[in-house]
N, C-alpha and C positions, 0 to 999 in steps of 0.2 A: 419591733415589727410584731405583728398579731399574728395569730394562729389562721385566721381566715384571710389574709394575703398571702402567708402560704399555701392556703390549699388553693386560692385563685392562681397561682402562681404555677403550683403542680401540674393544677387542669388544664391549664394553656399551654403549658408541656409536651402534657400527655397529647392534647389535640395536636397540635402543629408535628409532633412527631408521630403519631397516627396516619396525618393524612402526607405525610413524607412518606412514609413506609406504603402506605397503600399506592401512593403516585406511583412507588417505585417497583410494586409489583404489578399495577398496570401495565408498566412500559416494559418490563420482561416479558410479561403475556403477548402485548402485541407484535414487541420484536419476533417473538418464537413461531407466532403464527406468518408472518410477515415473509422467516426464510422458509418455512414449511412453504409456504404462496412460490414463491423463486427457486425455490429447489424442483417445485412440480412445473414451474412454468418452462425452465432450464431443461425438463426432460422431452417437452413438448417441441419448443424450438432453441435447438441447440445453438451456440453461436460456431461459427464457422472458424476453424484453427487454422491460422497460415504459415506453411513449413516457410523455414529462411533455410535463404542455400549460402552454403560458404563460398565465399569469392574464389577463382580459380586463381591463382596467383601465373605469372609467367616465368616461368623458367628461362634466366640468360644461360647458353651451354657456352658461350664465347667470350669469356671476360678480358682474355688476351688485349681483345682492339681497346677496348675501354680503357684499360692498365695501358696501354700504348699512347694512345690518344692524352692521357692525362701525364704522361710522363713525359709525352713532347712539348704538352704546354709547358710543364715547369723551366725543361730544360731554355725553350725560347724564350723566357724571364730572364734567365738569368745572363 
């Protein structure tokens, strides 16, 4: 190989990773400004938070019938 398809070789290198790098502090710049935009619009019209309520559970206080009721069916099986 010759000395000047390496340097053709470096330079096309250098370039494709030049404009990778600059792609890619483009795309941070505009991300940054993008939530600076959302962060200000988010101050302007907030979104609305909806409290969740915890389910009221029911309290059986009379287990007895149930224990009753389930202990007559086995017995009538049998």
């Amino acid at each position: 190989m010759s000395v000047e398809n390496w340097i053709l070789g470096f330079t096309l290198m250098g370039i494709g990773m030049g404009t990778v790098l600059l792609f890619l502090c483009v795309l941070i710049g505009s991300m940054r400004i993008m939530s600076t935009i959302v962060l200000y619009l988010n101050k302007i019209f907030p979104e609305k938070v909806e409290t969740v309520q915890k389910a009221v559970k029911k309290v059986v206080s009379n287990d007895d019938e149930a224990i009753a009721v389930a202990l007559a069916a086995i017995m009538a099986r049998k």
